[in-house]
BAFI-3210 file (N, C-alpha, C; in Angstrom, 3 decimals, decimal comma, padded with zeros to 6 digits):
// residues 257
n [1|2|3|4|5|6|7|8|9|10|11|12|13|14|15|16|17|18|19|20|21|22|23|24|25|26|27|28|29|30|31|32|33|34|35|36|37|38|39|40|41|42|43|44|45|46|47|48|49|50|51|52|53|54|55|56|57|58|59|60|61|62|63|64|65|66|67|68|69|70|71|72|73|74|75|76|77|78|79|80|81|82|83|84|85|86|87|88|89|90|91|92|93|94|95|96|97|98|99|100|101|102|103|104|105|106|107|108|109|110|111|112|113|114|115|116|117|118|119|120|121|122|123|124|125|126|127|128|129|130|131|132|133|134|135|136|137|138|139|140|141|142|143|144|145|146|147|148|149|150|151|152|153|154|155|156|157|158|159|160|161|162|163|164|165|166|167|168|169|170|171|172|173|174|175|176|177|178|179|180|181|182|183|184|185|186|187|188|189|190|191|192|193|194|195|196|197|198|199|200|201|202|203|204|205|206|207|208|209|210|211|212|213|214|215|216|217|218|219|220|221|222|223|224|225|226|227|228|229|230|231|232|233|234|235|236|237|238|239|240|241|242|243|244|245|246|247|248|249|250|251|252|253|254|255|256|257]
n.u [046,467|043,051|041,540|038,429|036,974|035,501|031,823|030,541|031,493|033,955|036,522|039,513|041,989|044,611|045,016|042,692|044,073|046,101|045,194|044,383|047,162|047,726|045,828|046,998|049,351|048,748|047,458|049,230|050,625|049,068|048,516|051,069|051,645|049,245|050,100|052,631|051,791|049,187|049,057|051,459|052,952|055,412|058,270|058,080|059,653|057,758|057,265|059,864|062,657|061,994|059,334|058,515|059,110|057,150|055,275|054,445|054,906|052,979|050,568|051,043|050,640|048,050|046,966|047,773|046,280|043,883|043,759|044,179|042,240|039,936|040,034|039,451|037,011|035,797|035,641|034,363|032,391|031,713|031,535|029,041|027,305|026,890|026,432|028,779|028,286|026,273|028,076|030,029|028,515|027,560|030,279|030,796|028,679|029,951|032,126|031,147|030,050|032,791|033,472|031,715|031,868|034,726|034,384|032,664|034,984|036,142|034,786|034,428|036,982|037,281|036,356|036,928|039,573|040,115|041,880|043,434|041,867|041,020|041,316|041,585|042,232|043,576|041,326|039,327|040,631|040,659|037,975|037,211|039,554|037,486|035,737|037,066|038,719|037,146|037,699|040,045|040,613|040,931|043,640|044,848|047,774|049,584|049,046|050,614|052,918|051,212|050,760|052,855|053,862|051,875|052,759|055,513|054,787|052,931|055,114|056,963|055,708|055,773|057,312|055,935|053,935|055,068|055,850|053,494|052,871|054,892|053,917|051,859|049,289|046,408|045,391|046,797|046,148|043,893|041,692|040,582|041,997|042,880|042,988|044,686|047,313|048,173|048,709|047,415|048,777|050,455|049,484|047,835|047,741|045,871|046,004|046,776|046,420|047,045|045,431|047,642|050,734|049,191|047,552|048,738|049,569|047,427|047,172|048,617|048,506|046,081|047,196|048,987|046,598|045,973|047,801|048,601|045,922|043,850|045,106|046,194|044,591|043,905|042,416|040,383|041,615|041,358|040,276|041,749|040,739|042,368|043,654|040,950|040,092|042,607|041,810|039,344|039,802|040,883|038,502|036,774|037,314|036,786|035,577|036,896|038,772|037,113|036,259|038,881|040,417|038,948|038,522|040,949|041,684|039,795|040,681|043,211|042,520|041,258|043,096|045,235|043,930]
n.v [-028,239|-027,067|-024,866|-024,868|-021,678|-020,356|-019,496|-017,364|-014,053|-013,035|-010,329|-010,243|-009,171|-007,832|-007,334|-005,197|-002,937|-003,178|-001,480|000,555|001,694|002,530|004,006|006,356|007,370|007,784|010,394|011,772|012,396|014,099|015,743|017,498|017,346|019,266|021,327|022,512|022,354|023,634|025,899|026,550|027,025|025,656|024,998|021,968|019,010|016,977|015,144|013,430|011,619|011,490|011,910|010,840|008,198|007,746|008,280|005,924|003,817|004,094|003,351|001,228|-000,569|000,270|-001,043|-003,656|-004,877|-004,241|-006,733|-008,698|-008,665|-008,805|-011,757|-013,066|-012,444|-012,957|-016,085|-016,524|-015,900|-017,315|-020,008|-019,383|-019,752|-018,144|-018,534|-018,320|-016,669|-014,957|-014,232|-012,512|-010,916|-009,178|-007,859|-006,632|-004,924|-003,915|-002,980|-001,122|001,131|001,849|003,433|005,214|006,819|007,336|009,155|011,588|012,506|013,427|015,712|017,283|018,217|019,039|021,422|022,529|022,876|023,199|022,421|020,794|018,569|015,210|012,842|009,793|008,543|007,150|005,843|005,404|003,589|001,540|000,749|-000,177|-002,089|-004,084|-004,639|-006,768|-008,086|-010,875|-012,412|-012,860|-014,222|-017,344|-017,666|-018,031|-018,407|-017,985|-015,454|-013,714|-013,829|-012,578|-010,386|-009,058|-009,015|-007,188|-005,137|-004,427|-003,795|-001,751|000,071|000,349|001,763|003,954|003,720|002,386|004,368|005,965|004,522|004,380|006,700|007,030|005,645|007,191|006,719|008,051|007,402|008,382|010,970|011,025|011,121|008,595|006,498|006,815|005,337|002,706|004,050|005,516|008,547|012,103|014,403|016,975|016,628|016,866|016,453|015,853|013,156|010,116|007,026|004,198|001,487|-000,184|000,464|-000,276|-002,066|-004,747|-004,586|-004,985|-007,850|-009,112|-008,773|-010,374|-013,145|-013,217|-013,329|-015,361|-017,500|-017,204|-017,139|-018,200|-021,147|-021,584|-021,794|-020,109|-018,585|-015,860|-014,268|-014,238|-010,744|-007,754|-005,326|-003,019|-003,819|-004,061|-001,099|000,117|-001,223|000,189|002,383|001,420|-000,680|001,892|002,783|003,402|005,505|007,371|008,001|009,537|011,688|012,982|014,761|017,133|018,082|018,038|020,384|022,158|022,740|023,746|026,073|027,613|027,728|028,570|031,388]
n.w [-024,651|-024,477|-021,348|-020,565|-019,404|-016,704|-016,685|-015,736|-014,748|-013,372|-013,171|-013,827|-011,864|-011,941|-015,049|-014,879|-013,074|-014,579|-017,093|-015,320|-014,626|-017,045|-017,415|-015,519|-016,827|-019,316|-018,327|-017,385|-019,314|-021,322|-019,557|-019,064|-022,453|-022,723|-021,309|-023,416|-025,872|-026,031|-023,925|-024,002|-021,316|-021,131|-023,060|-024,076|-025,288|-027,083|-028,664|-028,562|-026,711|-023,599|-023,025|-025,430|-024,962|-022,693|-024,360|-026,183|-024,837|-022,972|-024,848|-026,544|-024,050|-023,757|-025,979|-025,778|-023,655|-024,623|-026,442|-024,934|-023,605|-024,804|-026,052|-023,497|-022,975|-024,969|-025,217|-022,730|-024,061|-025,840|-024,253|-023,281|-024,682|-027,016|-030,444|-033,480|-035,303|-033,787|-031,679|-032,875|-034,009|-031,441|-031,205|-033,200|-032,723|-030,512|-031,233|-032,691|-030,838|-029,702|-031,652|-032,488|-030,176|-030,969|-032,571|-031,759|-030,564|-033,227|-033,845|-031,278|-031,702|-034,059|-033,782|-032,363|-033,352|-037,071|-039,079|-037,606|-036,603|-035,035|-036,847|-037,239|-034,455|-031,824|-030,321|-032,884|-034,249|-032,091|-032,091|-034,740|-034,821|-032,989|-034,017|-036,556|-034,561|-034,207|-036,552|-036,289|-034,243|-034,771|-034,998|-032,718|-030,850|-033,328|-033,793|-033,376|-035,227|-036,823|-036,102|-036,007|-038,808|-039,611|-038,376|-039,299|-041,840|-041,391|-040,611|-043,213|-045,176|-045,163|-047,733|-049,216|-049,576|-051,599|-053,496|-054,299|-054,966|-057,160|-059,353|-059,639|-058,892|-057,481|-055,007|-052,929|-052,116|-050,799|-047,753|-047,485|-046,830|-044,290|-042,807|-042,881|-042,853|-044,969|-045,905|-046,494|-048,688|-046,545|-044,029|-041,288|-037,231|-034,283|-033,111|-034,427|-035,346|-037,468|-038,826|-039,588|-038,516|-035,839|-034,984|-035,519|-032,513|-031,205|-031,873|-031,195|-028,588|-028,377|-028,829|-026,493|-024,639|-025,047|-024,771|-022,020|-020,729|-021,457|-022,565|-020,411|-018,305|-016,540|-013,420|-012,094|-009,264|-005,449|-004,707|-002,748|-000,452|-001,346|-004,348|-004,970|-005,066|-006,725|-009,014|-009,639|-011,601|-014,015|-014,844|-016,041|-018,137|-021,155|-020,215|-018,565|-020,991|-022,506|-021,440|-019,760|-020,771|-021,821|-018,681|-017,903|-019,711|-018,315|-016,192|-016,469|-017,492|-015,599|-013,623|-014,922|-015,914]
ca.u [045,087|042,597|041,166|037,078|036,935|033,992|030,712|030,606|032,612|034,565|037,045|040,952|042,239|045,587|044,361|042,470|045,208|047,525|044,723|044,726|048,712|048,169|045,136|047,959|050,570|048,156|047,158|050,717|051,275|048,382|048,803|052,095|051,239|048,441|050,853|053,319|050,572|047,805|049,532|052,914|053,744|056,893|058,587|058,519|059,790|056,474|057,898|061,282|062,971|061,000|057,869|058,122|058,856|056,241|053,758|054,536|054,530|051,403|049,771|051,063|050,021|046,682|046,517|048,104|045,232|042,597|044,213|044,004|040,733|039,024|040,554|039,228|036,263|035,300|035,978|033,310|030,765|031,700|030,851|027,640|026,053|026,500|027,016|029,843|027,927|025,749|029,091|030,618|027,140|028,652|031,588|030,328|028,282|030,475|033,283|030,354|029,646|033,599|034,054|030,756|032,658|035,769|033,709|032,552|036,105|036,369|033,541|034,992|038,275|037,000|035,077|038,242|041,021|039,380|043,443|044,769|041,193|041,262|039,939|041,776|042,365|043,308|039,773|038,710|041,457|040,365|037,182|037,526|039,768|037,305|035,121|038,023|039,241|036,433|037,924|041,579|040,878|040,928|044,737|045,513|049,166|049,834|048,152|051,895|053,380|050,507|050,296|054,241|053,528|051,331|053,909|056,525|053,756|053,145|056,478|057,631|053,816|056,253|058,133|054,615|053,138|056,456|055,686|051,971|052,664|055,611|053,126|050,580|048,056|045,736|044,567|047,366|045,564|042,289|041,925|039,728|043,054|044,035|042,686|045,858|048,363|048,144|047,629|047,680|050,223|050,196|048,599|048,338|046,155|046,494|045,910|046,528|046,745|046,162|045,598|048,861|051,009|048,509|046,578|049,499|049,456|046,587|046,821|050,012|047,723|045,043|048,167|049,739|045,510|045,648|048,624|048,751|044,476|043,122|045,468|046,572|043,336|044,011|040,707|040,975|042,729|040,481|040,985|041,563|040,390|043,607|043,542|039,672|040,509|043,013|040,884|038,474|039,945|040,496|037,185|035,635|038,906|036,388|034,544|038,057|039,259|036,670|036,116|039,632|041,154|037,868|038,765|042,435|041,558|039,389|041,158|044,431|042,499|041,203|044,420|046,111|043,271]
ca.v [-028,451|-025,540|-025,265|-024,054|-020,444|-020,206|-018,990|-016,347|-012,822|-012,260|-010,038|-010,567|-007,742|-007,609|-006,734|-004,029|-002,294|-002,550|-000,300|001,772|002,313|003,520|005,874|007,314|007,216|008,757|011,814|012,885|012,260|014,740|017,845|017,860|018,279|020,460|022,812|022,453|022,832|024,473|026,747|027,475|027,265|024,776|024,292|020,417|017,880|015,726|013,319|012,760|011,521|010,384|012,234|010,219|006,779|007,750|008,498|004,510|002,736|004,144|003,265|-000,228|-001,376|-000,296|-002,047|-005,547|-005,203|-004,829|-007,799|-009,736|-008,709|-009,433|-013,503|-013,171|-011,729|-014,094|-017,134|-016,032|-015,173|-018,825|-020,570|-018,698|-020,595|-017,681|-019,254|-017,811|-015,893|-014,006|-013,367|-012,017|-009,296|-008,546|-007,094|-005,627|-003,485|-002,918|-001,903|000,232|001,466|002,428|003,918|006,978|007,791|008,077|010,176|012,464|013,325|013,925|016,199|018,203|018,644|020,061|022,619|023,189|023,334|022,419|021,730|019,482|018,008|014,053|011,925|008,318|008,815|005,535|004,978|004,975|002,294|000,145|000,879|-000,850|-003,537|-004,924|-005,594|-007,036|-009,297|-012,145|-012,643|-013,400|-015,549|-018,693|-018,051|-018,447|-017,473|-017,721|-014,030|-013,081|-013,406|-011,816|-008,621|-008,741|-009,044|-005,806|-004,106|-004,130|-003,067|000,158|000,743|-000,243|002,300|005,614|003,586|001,726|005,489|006,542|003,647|004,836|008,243|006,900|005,100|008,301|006,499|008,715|007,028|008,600|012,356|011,182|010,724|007,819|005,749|007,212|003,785|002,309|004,514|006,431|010,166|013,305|015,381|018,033|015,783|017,118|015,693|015,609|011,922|009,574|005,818|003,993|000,149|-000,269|-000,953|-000,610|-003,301|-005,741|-004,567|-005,854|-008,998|-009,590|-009,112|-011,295|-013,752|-013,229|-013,528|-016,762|-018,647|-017,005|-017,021|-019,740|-022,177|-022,490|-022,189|-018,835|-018,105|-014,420|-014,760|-013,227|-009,699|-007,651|-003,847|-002,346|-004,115|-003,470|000,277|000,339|-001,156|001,145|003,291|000,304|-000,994|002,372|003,549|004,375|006,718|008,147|008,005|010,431|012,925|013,714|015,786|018,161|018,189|018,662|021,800|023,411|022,636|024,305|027,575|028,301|028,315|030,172|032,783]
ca.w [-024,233|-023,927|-020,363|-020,365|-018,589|-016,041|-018,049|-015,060|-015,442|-012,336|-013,456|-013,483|-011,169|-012,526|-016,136|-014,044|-012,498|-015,671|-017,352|-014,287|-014,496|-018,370|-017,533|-015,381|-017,824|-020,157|-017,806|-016,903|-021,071|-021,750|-018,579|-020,481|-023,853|-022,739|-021,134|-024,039|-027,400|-025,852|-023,551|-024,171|-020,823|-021,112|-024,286|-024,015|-027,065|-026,888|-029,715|-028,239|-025,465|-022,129|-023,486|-026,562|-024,890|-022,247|-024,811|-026,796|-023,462|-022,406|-026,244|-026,417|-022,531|-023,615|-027,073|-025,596|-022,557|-025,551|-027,113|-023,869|-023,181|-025,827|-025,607|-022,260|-023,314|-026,307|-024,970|-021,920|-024,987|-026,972|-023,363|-022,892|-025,631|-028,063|-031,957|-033,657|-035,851|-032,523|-031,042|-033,974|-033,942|-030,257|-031,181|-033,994|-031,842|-029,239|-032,113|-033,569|-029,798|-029,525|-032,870|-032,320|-028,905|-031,170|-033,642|-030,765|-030,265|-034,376|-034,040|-030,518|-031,852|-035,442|-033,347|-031,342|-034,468|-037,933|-039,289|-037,013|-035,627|-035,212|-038,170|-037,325|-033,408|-031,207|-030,087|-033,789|-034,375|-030,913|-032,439|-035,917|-034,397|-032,330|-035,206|-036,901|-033,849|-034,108|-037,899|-036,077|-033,155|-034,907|-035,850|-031,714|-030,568|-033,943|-033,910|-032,820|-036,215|-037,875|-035,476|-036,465|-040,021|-039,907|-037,705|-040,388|-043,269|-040,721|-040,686|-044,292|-045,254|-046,555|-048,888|-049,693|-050,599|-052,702|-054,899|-055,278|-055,735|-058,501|-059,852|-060,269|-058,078|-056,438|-053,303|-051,623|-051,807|-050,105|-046,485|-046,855|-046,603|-043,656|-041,430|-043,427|-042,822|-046,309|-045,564|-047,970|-048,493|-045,935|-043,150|-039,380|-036,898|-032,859|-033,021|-035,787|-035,114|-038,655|-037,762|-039,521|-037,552|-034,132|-035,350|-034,705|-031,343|-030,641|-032,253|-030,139|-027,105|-027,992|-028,856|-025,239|-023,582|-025,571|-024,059|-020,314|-019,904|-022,231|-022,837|-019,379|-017,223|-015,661|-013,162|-011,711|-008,199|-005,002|-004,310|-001,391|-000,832|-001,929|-005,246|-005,783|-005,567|-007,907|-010,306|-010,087|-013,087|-015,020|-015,365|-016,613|-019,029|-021,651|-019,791|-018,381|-021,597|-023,319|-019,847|-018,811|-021,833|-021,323|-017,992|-017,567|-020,050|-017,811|-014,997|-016,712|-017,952|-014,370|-013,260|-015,865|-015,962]
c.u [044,478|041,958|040,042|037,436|035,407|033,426|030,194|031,473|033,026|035,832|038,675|041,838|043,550|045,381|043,869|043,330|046,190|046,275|044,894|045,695|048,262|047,443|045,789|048,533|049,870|047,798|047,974|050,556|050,879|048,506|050,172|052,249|050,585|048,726|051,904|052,560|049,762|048,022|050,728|053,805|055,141|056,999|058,857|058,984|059,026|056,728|059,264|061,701|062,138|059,937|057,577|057,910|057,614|055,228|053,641|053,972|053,324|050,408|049,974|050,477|048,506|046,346|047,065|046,610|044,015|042,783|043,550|042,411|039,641|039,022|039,468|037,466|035,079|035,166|034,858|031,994|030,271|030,979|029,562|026,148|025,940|027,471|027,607|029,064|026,899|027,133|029,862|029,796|027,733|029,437|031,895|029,867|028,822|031,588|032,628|030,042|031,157|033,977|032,984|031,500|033,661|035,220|033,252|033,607|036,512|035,612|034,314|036,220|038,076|036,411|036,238|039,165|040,700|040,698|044,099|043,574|041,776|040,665|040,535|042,281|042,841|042,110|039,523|039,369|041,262|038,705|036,557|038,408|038,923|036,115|035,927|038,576|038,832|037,524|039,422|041,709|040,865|042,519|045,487|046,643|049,517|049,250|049,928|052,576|052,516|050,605|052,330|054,606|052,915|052,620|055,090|055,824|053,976|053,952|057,678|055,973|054,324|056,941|056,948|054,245|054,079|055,508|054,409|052,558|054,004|054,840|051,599|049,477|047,692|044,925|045,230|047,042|044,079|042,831|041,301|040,414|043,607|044,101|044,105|046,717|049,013|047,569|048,011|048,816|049,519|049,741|048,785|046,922|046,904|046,114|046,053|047,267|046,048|046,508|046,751|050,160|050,410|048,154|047,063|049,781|048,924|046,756|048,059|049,312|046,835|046,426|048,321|047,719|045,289|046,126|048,441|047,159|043,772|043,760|046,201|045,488|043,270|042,580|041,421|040,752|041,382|041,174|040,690|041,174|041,112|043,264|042,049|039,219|041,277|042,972|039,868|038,469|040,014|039,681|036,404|036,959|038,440|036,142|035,997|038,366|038,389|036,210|037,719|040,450|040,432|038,509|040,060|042,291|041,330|040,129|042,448|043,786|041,640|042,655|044,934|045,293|043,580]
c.v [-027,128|-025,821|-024,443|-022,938|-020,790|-019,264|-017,576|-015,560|-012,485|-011,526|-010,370|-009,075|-007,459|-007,120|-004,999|-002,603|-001,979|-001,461|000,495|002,797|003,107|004,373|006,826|007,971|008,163|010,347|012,422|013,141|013,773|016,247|018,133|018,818|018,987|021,790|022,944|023,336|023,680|026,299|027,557|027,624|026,996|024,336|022,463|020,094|016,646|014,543|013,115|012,760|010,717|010,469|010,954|008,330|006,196|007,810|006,463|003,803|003,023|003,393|001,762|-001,319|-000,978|-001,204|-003,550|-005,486|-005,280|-006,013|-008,775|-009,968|-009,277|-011,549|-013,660|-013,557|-012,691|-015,178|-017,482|-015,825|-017,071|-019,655|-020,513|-019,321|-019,733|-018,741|-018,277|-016,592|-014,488|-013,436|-012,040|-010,553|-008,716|-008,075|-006,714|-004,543|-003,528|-002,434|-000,159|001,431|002,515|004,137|005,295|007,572|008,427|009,053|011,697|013,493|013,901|015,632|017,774|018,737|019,592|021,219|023,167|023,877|022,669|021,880|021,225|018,493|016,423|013,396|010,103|008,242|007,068|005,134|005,101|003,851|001,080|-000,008|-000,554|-002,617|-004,817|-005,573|-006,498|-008,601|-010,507|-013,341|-013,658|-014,511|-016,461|-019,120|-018,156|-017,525|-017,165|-016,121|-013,558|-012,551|-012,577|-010,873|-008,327|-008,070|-007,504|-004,654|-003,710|-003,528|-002,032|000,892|001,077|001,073|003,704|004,843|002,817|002,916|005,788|005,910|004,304|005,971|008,040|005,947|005,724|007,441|007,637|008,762|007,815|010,150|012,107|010,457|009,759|006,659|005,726|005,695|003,292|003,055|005,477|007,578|011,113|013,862|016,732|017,670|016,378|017,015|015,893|014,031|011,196|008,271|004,518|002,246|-000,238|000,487|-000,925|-001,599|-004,286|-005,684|-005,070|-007,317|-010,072|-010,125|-010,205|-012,549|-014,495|-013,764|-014,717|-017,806|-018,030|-017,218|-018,114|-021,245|-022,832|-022,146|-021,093|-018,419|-017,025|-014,897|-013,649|-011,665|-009,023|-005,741|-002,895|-002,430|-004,067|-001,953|000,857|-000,243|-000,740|001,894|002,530|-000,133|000,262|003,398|003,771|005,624|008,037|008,823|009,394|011,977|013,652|014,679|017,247|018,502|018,742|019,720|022,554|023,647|024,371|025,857|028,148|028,784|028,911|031,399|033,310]
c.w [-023,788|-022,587|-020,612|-019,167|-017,663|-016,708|-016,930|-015,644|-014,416|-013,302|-013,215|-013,310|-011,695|-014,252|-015,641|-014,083|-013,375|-016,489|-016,724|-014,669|-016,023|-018,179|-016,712|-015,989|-018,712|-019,910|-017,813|-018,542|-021,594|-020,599|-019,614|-021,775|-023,665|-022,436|-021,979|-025,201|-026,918|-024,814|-023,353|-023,212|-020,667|-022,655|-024,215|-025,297|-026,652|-027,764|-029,948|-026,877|-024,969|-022,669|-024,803|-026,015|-023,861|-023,462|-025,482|-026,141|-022,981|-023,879|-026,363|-024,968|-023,048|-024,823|-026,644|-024,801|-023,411|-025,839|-026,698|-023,495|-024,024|-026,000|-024,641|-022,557|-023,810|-025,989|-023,903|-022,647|-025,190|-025,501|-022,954|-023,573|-026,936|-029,329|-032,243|-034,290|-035,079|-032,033|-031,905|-034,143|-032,782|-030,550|-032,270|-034,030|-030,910|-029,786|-032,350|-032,209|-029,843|-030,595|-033,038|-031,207|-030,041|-032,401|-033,090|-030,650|-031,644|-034,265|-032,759|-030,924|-033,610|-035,128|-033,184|-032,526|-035,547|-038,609|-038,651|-036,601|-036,336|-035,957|-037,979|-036,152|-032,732|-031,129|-031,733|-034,175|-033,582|-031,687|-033,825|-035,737|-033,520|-032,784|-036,548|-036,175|-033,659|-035,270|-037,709|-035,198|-033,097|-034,933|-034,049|-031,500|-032,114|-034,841|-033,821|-034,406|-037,194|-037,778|-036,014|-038,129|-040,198|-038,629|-038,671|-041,311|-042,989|-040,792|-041,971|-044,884|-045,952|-047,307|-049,807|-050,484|-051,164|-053,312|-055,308|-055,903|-057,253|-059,279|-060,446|-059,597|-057,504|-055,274|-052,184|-050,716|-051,123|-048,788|-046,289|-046,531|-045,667|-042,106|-041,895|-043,506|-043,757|-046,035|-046,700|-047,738|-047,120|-044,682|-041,983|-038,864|-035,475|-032,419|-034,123|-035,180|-036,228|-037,880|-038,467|-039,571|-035,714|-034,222|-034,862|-033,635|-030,453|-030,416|-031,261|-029,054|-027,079|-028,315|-027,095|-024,244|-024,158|-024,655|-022,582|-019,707|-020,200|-022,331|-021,144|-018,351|-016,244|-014,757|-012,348|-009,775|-006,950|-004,697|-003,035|-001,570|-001,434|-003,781|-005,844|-005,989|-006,391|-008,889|-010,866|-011,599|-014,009|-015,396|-016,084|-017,692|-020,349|-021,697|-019,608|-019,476|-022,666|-022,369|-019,734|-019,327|-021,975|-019,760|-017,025|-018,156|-019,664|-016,789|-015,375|-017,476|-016,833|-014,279|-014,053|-016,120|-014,586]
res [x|x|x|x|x|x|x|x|x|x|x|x|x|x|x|x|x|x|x|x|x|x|x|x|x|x|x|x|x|x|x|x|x|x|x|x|x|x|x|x|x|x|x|x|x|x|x|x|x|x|x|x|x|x|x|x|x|x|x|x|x|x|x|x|x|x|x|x|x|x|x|x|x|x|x|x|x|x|x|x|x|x|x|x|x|x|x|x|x|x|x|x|x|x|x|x|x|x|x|x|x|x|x|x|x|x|x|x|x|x|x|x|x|x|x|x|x|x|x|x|x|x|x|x|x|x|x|x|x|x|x|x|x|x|x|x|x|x|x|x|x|x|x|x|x|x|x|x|x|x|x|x|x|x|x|x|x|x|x|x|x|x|x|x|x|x|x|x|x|x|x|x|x|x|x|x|x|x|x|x|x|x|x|x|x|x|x|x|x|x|x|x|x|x|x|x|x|x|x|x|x|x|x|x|x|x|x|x|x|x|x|x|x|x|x|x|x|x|x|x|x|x|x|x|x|x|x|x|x|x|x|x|x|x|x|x|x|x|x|x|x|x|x|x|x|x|x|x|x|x|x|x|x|x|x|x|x]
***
């Protein structure tokens, strides 16, 4: 039995706070690499080890919390009185809203390093999925096996391009493939998150904001000052999210000048 959400938006502070923890997770991730790639000071290994399982765990806690959110989210629109086809415009433009931020960062980083800048970045992937996610939310938990389903593709995606390229296809030399996981020969990027296999990340989440928020009647719990401060960063983990990589830079070429 589904339980109606209140057609209000109090927020659910625990959601909150698990963004919070990753725009942590993400800062340490990034002073890091910034003193690793950008400055040389510490030889780190950024894609192995802790660094590597830190960088996952921070990338998956935020793609389940999209997941969730969006459930949350939608379900708050469908009550509101919007028809499927108005909601569906919602989160069309607020994909299309995500997806110029993550263009922004295409745009700063081609200024910065025109051979590695970002052309399929996470935010262009949360971006794209969240015009995408209306299309899924009829399939419920059963989102689990789907986001599974594209998790194996992602991962199964170099023996996918062999076959093209033994097959003399040439999709696999253009980057306009690279949303799917198909990149050129030669490929380097400081972000690359093709929606497969992120995509099923999501779809997991909206899965998991199905059964724990919708199907069992979840209403967000009161909070106390503690817990409405450390959801501060959570609620604005766009804004964070496109500020603090500018920011940790300058920070780190004061100090090293």
């Amino acid at each position: 039995m589904i339980h109606a959400m209140p057609t209000t938006s109090p927020r659910f502070a625990e959601l909150d706070i698990a963004r919070t923890l990753a725009i942590l997770m993400m800062i340490v991730y990034h002073i890091a690499f910034d003193l690793s790639y950008f400055f040389g000071v510490y030889d780190l290994k950024m894609n192995e080890g802790g660094w590597k399982i830190l960088q996952l765990s921070t990338v998956i806690l935020f793609l389940i919390l999209v997941g969730v959110s969006f459930v949350i989210s939608w379900e708050r629109t469908r009550i509101s009185g919007f028809r499927t086809a108005a909601a569906i415009w919602k989160y069309l433009k607020r994909g299309l809203l995500v997806f110029c931020c993550a263009m922004l960062i295409t745009i700063a980083t081609y200024i910065l390093d025109p051979s590695t800048y970002i052309r399929f970045g996470i935010l262009h992937m949360i971006g794209i999925s969240i015009i995408l996610l209306p299309f899924f939310r009829r399939f419920r938990e059963w989102n689990v096996l789907i986001g599974l389903l594209i998790i194996i593709i992602g991962y199964s995606m170099t023996y996918i391009q062999d076959l093209i390229i033994n097959f003399q296809f040439q999709i696999s030399n253009s980057q306009l493939f690279l949303p799917f996981g198909i990149i050129p020969p030669n490929f380097t990027t400081l972000d690359y998150y093709p929606l497969f296999p992120w995509f099923g990340i999501i779809l997991i989440g909206v899965a998991l904001g199905d059964f724990f928020y919708i199907r069992s009647g979840i209403i967000p719990k009161p909070t106390n000052k503690i817990t409405r401060i450390l959801s501060v960063p959570g609620r604005h983990a766009l804004l964070i999210y496109l500020i603090h990589q500018p920011i940790i830079l300058t920070i780190l070429n004061i100090y090293s000048s």
